[in-house]
N, C-alpha and C positions, 0 to 999 in steps of 0.2 A: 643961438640964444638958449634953446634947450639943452645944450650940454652943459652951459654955464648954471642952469639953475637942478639938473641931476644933481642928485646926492651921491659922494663917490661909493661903492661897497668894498666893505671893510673884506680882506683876504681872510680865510679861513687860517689859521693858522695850521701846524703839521702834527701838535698834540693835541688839537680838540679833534681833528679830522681823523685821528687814531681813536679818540677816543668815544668819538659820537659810533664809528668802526664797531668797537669793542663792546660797546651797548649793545647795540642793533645784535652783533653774534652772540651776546649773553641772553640778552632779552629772549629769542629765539628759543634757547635752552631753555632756562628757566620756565618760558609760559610755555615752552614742549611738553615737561614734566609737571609741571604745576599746574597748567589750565590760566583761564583767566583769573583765577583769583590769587594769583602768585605777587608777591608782593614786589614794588619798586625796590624794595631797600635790602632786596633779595638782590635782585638785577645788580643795581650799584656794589652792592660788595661783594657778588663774584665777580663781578667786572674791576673790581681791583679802585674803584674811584670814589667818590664821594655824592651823598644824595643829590647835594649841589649843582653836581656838573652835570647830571642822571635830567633834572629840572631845567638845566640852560638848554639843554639839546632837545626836550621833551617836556615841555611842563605840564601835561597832561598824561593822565595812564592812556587817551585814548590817543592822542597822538606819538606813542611809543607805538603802539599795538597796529596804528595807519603805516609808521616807516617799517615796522618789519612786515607787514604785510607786502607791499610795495617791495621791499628790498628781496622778500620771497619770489615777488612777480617777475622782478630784477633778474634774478637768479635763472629761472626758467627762460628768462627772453636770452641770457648768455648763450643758454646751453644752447636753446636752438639755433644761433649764430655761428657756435662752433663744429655742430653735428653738421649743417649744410655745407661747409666745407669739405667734407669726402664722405668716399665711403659709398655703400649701398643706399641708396634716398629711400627706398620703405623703412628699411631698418634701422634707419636715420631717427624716421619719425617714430617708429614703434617703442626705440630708447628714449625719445623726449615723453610720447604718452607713458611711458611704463616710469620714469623720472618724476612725471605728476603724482603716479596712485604713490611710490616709496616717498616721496615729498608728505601727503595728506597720512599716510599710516604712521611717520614717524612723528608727525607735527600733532596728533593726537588731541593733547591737552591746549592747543591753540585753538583749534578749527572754530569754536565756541564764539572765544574773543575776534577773532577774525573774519566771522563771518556777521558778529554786531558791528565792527567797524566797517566791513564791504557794504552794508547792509545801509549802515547812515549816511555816506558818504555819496554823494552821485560824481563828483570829483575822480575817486579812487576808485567807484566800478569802471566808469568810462575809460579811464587809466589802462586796472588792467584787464579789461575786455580789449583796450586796443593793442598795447602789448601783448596779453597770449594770442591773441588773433591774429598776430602778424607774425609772431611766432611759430605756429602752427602753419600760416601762409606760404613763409620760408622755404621752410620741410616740405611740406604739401607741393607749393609750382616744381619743387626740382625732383619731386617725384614724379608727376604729370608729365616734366619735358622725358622724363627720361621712358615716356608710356608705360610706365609699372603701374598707377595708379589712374584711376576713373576721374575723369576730369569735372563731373560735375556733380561732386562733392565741396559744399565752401569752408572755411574755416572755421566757418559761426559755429555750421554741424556741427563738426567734429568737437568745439568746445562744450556745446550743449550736450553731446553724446557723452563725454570725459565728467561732466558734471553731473549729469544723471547716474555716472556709474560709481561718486563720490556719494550719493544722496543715498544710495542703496545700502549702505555700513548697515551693518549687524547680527553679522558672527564674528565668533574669535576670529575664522579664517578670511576675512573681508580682502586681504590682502593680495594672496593665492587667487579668488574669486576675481577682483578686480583686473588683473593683469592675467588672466585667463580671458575675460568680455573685454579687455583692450585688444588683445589677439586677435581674439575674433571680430571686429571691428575692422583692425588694420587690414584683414585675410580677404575681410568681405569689402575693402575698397579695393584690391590689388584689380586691376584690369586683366580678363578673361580673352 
């Protein structure tokens, strides 16, 4: 009976799903350099489409500014999926922490807008608090098995430690600075 009164869902089609794509990697750019006050209709026409379609996928600025957020957090939970797959497991995780600080130094002109949308949202913190936290989990247990790493370290730290060393911005060279205290971080969980 309940399948008879489900509403079927409609398939995405292959050019909105390119083109909702195509946003999400414009938008990026764009509020990269511009900040949040970068306009939609900037978005839309380096992304090659029309305000239109910028509105069907997003009809809100703040719900553009939640999917690239998201598709940022997205992006980090890849990498750490693909770093656990080989390799050295400290150095595994040291290029996921060091892929965060290059992610926030080139994302500049976002950080703004995306930390008003993390900020309103209990949805999208939960999200990706659970994401990078499993993320970081990942990395973390196959470092632990392989005893290179201190095993009672949890994840949360480590994200809370990654964010407090994003909240310290303010020199030119924040960048150098940050992935210098990632190191030392990573050094000072290695097991002794």
């Amino acid at each position: 009976m309940a399948a008879e009164t489900a509403k079927p869902t409609r398939k995405l089609r292959a050019d909105s799903i390119r083109n909702r794509e195509l946003l999400l990697e414009t938008a990026t750019q764009v509020f990269s350099a511009g900040g949040p006050q970068a306009s939609l209709e900037t978005v839309a026409r380096q992304a090659g489409v029309g305000i239109g379609t910028l509105y069907r996928h997003f009809p809100t600025r703040e719900a553009l500014f939640e999917a690239v957020y998201r598709h940022e957090v997205d992006h980090l939970g890849d990498l750490a999926e693909q770093l656990a797959g080989g390799g050295n497991p400290v150095e595994a995780l040291r290029t996921w922490l060091h892929a965060n600080v290059r992610l926030v130094a080139t994302k500049k002109g976002m950080i703004e807008a995306l930390q008003l949308v993390a900020h309103g949202s209990s949805d999208l913190k939960a999200y990706s608090f659970e994401r990078l936290s499993g993320a970081i989990g990942l990395l973390l247990d196959r470092a632990i098995a392989a005893n290179e790493i201190r095993p009672d370290v949890p994840p949360d730290d480590i994200l809370r430690t990654l964010v407090g060393i994003f909240y310290s911005q303010g020199t030119s060279e924040w960048q150098s600075s940050a992935l210098r205290l990632v190191d030392i971080f990573v050094d000072g969980l290695r097991k002794r």
